[in-house]
MARTI-605017 format. One record per residue: residue in three letters; x negated, y, z of N, C-alpha, C, O in turn. Coordinates in steps of 0.05 Angstrom, whole numbers, plus 5000, padded with zeros to 4 digits. Each point is the difference from the previous one (the first is absolute). Layout:
BEGIN
ALAXYZXYZXYZXYZ...
***
This chain:
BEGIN
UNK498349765000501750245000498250255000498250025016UNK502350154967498150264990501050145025502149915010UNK496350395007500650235004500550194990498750134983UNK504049915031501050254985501750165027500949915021UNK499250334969501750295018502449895002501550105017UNK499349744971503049994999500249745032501950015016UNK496249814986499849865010500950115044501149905020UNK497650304973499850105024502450155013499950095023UNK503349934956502050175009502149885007500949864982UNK499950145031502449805008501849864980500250124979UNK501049695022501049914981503650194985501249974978UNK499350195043501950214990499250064973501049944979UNK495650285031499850084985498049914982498550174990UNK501249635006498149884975502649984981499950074976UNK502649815035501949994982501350294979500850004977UNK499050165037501350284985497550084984500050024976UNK497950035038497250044975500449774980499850094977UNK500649695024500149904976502050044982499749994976UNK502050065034503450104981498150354983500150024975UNK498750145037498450174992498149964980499050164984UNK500749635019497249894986500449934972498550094983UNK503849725011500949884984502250174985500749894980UNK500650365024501850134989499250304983499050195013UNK501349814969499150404994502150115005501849924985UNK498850235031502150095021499250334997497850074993UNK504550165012498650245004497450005025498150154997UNK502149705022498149965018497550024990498350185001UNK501749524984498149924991498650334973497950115006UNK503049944982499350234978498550215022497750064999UNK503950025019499350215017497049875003497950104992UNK502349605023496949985014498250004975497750075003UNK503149844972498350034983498950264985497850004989UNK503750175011498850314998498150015021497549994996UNK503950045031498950175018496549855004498050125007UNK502149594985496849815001499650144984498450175008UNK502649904958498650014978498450415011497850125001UNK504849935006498050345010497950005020498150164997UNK501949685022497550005022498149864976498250144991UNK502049665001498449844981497350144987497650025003UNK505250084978498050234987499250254995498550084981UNK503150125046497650085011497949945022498150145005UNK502349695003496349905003498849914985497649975004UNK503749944970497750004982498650284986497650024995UNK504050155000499050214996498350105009498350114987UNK501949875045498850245015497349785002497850095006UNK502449604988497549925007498150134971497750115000UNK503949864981498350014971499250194998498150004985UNK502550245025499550294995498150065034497950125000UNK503149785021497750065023497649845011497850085008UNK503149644988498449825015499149844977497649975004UNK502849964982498049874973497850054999497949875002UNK503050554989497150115001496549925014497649984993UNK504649995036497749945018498949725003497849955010UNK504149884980499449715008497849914976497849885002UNK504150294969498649874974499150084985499349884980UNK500250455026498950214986502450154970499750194985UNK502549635017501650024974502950075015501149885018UNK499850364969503150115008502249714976499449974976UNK502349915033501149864978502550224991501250155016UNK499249844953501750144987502449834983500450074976UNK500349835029502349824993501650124984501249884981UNK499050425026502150124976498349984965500749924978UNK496250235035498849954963500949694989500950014976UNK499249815032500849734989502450084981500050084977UNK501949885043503150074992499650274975501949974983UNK496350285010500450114987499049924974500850044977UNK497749855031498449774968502249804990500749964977UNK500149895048503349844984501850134989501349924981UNK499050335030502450144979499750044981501749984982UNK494850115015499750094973499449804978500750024976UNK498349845032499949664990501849944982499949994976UNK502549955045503149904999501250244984500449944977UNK500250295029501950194982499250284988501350204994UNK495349735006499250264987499950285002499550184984UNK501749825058500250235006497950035019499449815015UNK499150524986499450015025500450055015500450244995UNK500049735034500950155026498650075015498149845003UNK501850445016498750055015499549765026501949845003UNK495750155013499149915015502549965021500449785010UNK501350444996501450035025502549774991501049835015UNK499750214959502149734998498949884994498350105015UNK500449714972498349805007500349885033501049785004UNK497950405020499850045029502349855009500249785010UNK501550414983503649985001501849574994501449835012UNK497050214963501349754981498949755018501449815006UNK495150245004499149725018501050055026501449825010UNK498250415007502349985021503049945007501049985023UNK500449994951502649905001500949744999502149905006UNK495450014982499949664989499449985022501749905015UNK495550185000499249895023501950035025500149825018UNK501450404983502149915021502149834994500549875021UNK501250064959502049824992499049744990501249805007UNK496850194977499749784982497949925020501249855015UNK496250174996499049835014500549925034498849865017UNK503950324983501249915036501449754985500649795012UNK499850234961502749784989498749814992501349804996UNK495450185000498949804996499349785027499749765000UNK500150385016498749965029503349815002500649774998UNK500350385006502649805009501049774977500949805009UNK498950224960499849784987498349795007500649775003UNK497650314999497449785010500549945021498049865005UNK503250135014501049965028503149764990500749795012UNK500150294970502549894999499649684985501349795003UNK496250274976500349824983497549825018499849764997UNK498950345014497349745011501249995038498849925020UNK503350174979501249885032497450045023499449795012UNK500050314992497550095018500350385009501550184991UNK496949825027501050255016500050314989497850044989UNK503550145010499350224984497750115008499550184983UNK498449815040497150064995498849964985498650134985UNK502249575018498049814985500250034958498450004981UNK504450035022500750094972498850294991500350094978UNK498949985036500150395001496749954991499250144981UNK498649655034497649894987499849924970498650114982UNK503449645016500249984973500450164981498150044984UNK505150155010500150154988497850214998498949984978UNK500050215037497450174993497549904992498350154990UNK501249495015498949944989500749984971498150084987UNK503749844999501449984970500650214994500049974975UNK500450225028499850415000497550044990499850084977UNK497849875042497550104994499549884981499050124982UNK501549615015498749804964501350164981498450124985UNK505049945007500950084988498150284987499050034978UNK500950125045498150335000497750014979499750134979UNK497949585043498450094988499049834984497850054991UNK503849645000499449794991501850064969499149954978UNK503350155026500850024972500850324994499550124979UNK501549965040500950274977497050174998499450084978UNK499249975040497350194993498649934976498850184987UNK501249485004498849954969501850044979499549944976UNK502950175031502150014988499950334979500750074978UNK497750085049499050254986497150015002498650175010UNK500849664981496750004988497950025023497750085000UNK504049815020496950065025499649604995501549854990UNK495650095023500249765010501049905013501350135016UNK498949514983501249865015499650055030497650045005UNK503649965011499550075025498650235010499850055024UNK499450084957498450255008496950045014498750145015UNK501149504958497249925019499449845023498149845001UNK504250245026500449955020498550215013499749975024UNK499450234965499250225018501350145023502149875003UNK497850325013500250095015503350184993501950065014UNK497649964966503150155007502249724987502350064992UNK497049665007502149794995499949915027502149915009UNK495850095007499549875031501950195010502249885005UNK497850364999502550235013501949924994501750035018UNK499049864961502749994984501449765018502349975008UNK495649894994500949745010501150085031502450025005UNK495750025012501650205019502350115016501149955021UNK499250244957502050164991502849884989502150125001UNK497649614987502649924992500849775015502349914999UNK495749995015500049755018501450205025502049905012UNK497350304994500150065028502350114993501749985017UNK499050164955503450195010501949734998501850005016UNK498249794967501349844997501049865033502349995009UNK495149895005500349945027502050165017502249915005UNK497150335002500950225004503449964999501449965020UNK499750054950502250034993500849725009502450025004UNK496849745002500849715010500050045024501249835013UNK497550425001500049985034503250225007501849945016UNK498050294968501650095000502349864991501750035018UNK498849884971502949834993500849895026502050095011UNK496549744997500549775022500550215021502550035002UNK496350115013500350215026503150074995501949985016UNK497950124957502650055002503249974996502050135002UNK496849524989502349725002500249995031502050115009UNK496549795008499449945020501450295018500849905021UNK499550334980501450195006501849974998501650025019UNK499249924955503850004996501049775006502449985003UNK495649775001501349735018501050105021502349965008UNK495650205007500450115022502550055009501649875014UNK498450324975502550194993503049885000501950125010UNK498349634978502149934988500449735010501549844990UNK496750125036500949765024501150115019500749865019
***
C-alpha cells in the first residue's frame, strides 16, 4: 500500500475529496484556476528573479510563443502578448494538465503536478524550441536546466495547490 495525504484524513473525509477528485464541478474549475494563478506566477517571478541567480539565464517563455505565432500565422506580436498568450495557457491549460494527469494515471495530484511539468518542459524545450529553429533541447544548457525547474516546480505547485484546497472543501462540507 503506497503513501499518500489522503491516507491520513478520516474516512468522512477521504470520501468527499474523492467525489472532488473525480468530478469537474464549479469547485473543481475554481481550484483549477486559482492552482493555475499561484502556479504561474511563481513561475514567473522564478524566471524573471531567481533563475537569474541560480543559472545566470532570465527564462522568456513569451519569445517562444512569439516565434509560434509567427511560424503558424505570419503575424508578429509584440513581446507583451506573447507574455499574455503563455500566461493564460499556463494558468488554465497547465492547472488542466496537472489534473488530467492526475485523472488518467490515478496517483496523487503532487505527484501528477511532477509528471506534468516534467512533459511541459520536454514539450518547451524538446519540441516546440526546434520547432522555431533553436536546438533540440537547447543543448541542455543552462537556460533548458532552468526550464526544467521552472516547469517541474510550477506544475508541483499547482498539484499542491489543488489538493490543500480539495482537502479544505472536504473540510468544509463534513
Amino acid at each position: 500500500m503506497r503513501a499518500d495525504y489522503r491516507q491520513v484524513l478520516p474516512r468522512n473525509l477521504r470520501k468527499k475529496l474523492k467525489e472532488h477528485n473525480d468530478m469537474l464541478t464549479p469547485n473543481t474549475l475554481r481550484n483549477l484556476v486559482i492552482a493555475g494563478l499561484v502556479g504561474e506566477i511563481s513561475f514567473e517571478v522564478y524566471a524573471w528573479l531567481i533563475s537569474p541567480l541560480l543559472f545566470g539565464v532570465a527564462l522568456g517563455p513569451a519569445n517562444l510563443v512569439v516565434a509560434l505565432i509567427k511560424i503558424g500565422f505570419g503575424v508578429t506580436v509584440p513581446y507583451w502578448a506573447g507574455f499574455l498568450v503563455h500566461f493564460t495557457i499556463g494558468v488554465i491549460g497547465f492547472a488542466g494538465f496537472v489534473w488530467l494527469t492526475h485523472l488518467v494515471s490515478r496517483i496523487n495530484l503532487i505527484l501528477s503536478g511532477v509528471i506534468a511539468g516534467f512533459i511541459l518542459w520536454f514539450v518547451a524545450q524538446g519540441l516546440l524550441a526546434p520547432a522555431v529553429g533553436r536546438t533540440f533541447m537547447m543543448g541542455f544548457g543552462a537556460y533548458t536546466q532552468s526550464s526544467f525547474v521552472g516547469h517541474v516546480g510550477m506544475a508541483t505547485l499547482m498539484g499542491y495547490v489543488m489538493v490543500a484546497r480539495q482537502i479544505r472543501q472536504a473540510q468544509a462540507a463534513a
